[in-house]
C-alpha positions in Angstrom: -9.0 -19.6 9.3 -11.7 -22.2 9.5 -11.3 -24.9 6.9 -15.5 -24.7 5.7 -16.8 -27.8 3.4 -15.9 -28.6 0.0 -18.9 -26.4 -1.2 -18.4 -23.4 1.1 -14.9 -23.8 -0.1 -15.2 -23.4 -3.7 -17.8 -20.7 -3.2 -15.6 -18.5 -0.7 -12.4 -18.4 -3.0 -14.4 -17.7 -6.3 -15.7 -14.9 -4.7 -12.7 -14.1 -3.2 -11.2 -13.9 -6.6 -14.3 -11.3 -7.9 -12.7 -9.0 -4.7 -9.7 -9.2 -5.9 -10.3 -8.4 -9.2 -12.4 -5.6 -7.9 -9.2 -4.0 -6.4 -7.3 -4.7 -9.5 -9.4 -2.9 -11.6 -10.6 0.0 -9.3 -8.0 2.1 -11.3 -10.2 0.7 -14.7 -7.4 -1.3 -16.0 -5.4 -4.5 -14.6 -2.2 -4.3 -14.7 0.3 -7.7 -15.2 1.8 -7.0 -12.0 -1.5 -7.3 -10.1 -2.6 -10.5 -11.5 1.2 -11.7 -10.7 0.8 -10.4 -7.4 -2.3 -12.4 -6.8 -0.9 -15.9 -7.9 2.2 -15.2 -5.4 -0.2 -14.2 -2.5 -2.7 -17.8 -3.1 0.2 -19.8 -3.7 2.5 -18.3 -0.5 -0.4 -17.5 2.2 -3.6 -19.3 1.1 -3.0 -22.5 -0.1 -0.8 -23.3 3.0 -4.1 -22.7 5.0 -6.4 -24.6 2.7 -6.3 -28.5 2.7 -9.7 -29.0 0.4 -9.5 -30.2 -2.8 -12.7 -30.3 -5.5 -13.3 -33.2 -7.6 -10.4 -33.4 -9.9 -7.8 -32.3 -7.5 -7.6 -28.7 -7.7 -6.3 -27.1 -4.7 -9.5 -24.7 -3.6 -7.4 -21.7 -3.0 -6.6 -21.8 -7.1 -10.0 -21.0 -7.8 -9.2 -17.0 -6.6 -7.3 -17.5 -9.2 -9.4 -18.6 -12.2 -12.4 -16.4 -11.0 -10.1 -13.5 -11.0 -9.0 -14.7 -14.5 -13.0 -15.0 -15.7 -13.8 -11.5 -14.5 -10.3 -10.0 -16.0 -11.9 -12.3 -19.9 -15.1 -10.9 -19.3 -13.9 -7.2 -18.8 -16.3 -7.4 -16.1 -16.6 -3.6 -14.0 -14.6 -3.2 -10.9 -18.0 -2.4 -9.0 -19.6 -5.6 -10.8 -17.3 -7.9 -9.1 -16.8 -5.9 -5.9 -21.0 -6.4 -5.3 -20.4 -10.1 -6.2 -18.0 -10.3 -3.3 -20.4 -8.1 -1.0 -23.5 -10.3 -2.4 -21.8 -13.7 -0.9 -20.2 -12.0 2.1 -24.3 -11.4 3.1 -24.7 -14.7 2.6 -21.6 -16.3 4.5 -20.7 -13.8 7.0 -19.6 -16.8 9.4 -16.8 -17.9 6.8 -14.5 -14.2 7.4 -13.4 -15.2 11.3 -10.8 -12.4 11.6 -7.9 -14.0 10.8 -9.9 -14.4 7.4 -10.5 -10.4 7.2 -7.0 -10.2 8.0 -5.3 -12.6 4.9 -8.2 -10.9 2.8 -6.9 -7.4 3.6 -3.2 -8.3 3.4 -3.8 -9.7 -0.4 -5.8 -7.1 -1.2 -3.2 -4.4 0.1 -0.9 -6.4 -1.8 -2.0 -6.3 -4.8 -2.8 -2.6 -4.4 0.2 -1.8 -4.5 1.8 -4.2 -6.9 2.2 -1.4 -9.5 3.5 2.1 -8.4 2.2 1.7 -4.4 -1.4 2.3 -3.5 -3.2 5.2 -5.8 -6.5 7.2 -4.7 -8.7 4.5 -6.4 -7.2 1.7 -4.8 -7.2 3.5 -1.0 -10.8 3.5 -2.2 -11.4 0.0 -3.0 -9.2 -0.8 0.3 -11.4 1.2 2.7 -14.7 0.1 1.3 -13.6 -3.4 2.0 -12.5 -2.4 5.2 -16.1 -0.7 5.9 -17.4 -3.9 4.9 -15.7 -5.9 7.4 -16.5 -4.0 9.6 -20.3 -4.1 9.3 -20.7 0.0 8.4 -21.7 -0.4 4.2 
């Protein structure tokens, strides 16, 4: 993984966050376990890999973390937050090298199945990331 600027930074794991919360909610609720899932997966795999800090000390890789949060508050739609993630993936296809894509699909699979293994809508969500990645949506 790259380590992009501060700015980048910030930007890449709030969205980040809105994917994940995408594949949380495919099933139309979040479960606990997903959320719980999610805060083991930034705190084992992606704050290892991300040195940045913003302003007040906040590790970058946290803010997955409190945009998930934002979109869980704001009972946002699993499709609103997936074409948030999409939307900034246009924009910074550069900052998902494929080791990136890689992390990114292993949390997401993760948290997928984090409550009674991977259901039809989450093999959904999964594969229309993968599409994504692969340049084919």
């Amino acid at each position: 993984m790259k380590t992009p600027s501060t700015r980048l930074s910030q930007d890449l794991y709030v969205n980040l966050g809105f994917l994940f919360y995408s594949i949380a909610a495919g099933d139309g609720r979040v479960a606990s376990a997903e959320a719980e899932r999610l805060k083991e997966e930034v705190k084992k795999h992606w704050m290892p890999l991300e040195p940045s800090r913003d302003e007040v000390g906040t590790d970058m890789a946290y803010y997955m973390d409190i945009s998930f949060d934002h979109a869980l508050g704001q009972h946002m739609s699993a499709q609103e937050a997936f074409e948030r993630f999409k939307a900034y993936h246009g924009l910074e296809p550069a900052a998902f090298d494929p080791s990136t894509q890689a992390l990114v699909m292993r949390t997401a699979t993760a948290i997928a199945a984090s409550r009674n293994g991977i259901g039809k809508a989450e093999r959904g969500s999964l594969e229309r990331l993968k599409r994504l990645f692969e340049g084919a949506q």
